[in-house]
C-alpha positions as CSV (number, residue, x, y, z in Angstrom):
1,X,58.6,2.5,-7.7
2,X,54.5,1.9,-6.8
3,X,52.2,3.7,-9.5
4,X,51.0,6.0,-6.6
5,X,54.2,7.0,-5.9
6,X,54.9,7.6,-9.3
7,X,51.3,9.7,-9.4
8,X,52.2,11.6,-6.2
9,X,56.3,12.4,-7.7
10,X,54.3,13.9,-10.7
11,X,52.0,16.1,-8.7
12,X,54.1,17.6,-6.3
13,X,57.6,19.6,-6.4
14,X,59.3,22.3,-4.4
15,X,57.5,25.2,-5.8
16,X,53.9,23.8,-5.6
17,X,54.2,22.8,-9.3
18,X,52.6,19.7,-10.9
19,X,55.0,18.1,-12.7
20,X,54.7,16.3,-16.3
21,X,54.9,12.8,-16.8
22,X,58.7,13.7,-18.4
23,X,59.8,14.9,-15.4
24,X,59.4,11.4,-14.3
25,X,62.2,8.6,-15.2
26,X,60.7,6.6,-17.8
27,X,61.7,3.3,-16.2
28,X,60.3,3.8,-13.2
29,X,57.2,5.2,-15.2
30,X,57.2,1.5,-17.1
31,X,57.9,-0.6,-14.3
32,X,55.1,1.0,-12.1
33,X,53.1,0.3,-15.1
34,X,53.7,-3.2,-15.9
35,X,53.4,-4.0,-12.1
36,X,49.9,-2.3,-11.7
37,X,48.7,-4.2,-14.9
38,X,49.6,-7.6,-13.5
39,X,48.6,-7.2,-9.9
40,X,45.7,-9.2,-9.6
41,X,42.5,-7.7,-9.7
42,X,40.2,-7.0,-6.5
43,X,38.1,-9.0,-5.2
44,X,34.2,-8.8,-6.6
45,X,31.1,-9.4,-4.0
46,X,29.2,-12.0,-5.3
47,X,26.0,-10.8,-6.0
48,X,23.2,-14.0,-5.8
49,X,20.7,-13.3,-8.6
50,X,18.0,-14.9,-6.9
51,X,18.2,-13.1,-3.3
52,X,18.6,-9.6,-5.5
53,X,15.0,-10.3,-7.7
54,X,13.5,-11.3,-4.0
55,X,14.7,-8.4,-2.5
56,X,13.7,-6.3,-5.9
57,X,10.4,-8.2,-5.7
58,X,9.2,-7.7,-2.1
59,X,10.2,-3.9,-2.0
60,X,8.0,-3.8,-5.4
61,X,5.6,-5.5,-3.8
62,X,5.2,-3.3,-0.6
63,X,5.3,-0.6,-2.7
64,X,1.9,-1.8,-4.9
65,X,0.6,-3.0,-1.3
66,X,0.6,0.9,-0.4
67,X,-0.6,2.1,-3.6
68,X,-3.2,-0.6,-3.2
69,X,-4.2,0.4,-0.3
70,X,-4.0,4.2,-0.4
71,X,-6.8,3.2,-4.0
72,X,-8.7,1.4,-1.7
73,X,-8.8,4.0,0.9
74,X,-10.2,6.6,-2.0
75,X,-12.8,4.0,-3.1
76,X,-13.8,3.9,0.3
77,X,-14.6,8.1,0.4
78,X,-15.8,7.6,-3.1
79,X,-18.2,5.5,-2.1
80,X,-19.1,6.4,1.2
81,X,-19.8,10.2,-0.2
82,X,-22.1,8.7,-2.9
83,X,-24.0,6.6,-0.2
84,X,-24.4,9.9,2.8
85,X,-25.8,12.1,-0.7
86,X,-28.2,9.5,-1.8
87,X,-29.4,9.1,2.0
88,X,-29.6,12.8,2.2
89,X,-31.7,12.6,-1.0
90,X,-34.0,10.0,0.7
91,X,-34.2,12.4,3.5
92,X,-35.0,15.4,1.5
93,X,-38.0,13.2,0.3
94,X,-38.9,12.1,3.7
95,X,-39.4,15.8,5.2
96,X,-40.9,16.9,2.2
97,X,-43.8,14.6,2.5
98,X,-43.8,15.3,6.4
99,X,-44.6,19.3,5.9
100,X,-48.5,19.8,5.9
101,X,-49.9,20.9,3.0
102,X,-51.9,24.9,3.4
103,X,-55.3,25.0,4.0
104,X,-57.5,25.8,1.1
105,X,-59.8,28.8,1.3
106,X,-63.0,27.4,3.1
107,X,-65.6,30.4,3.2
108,X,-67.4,29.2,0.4
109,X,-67.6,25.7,1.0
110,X,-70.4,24.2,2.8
111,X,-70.3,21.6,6.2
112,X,-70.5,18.8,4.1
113,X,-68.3,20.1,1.1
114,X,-66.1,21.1,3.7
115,X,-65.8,17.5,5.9
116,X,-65.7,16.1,2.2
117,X,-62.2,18.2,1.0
118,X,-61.0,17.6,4.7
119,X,-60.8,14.0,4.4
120,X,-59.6,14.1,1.0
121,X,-57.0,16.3,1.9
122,X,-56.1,13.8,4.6
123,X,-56.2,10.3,2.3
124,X,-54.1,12.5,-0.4
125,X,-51.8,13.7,2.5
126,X,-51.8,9.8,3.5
127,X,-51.3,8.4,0.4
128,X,-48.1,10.9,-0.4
129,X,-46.5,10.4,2.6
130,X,-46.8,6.6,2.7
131,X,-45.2,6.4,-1.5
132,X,-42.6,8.5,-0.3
133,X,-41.4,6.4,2.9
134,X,-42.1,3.1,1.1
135,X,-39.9,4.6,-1.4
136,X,-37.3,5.9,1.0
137,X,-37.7,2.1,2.5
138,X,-37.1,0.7,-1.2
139,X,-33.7,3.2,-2.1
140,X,-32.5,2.2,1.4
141,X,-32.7,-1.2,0.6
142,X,-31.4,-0.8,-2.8
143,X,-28.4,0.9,-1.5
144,X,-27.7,-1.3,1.1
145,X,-27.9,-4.0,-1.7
146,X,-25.3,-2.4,-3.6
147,X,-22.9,-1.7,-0.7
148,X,-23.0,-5.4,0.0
149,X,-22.6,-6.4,-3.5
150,X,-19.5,-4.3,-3.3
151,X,-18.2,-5.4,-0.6
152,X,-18.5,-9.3,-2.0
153,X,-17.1,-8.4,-5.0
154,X,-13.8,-6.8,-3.6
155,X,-13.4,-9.5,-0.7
156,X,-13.6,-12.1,-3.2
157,X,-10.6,-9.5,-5.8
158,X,-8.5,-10.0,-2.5
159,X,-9.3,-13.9,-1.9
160,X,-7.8,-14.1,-5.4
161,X,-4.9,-12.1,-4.9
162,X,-3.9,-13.9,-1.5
163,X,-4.3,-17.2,-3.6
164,X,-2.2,-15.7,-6.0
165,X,0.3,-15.0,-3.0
166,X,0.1,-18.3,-1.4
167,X,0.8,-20.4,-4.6
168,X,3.7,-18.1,-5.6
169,X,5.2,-18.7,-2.1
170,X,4.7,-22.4,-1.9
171,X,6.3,-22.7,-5.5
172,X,9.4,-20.8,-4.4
173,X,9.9,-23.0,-1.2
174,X,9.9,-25.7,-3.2
């Protein structure tokens, strides 16, 4: 008698009942036994070590690619936030040296005092608003410095990881 059918004599009867393993003749109980222990085992996959770390290895790596570039991405905001405040800032300064200052009270000035404190007014006013763009020209430039320096510095982070990429490739098909 087959171990299942052994198994299967156990569990069912007549009434529904599972039976105990007494119920069943001992023989059969040993022989099913002895012949399930020496049937040959089944059949294992082989599993090739080296294709399962690949396979491990590029699903980790697409995995880092994404969070790689979903960091980039947020540097990328990051940075573009910080750049549209400080040009608002440069702005701010820009329209602030364009409003016209309020005339001073000129009834008790003379002609001359008068054409005096006008062009005064007007060299000041000059003088202010040309600072202010020059400065506006200078934090421009600055910023657009450090956006560049930025920019070299990761395109030369991802140079190095593609080298990275390439000699690890060209030392596996070897």
């Amino acid at each position: 008698m087959e171990l299942d059918a052994v198994i299967k004599a156990m569990e069912a009867n007549e009434e529904g009942q599972v039976k105990s393993a007494a119920a069943v003749n001992p023989s059969e109980l040993s022989a099913a036994v002895e012949k399930a222990a020496s049937a040959p085992p089944a059949p294992v996959a082989e599993v090739d070590a080296v294709q399962a770390l690949l396979k491990t290895a590029n699903e980790l790596a697409g995995t880092e690619k994404e969070a790689e570039i979903s960091h980039a991405a947020l540097c990328g905001q990051a940075f573009a936030d910080g750049a549209i405040a400080k040009f608002a800032a440069y702005d701010a300064q820009v329209q602030k040296a364009s409003i016209a200052p309020e005339a001073p009270d000129m009834s008790k000035v003379s002609e001359d005092q008068e054409a005096q404190l006008q062009a005064a007014a007007e060299y000041g006013y000059k003088l202010a608003h040309d600072k202010m763009a020059e400065d506006y020209r200078t934090g421009h430039s600055e910023a657009m410095q450090q956006v560049h320096a930025l920019a070299a510095s990761e395109f030369i982070k991802g140079a190095a990881e593609v080298t990275v990429l390439v000699d690890l490739i060209n030392q596996r098909n070897r």
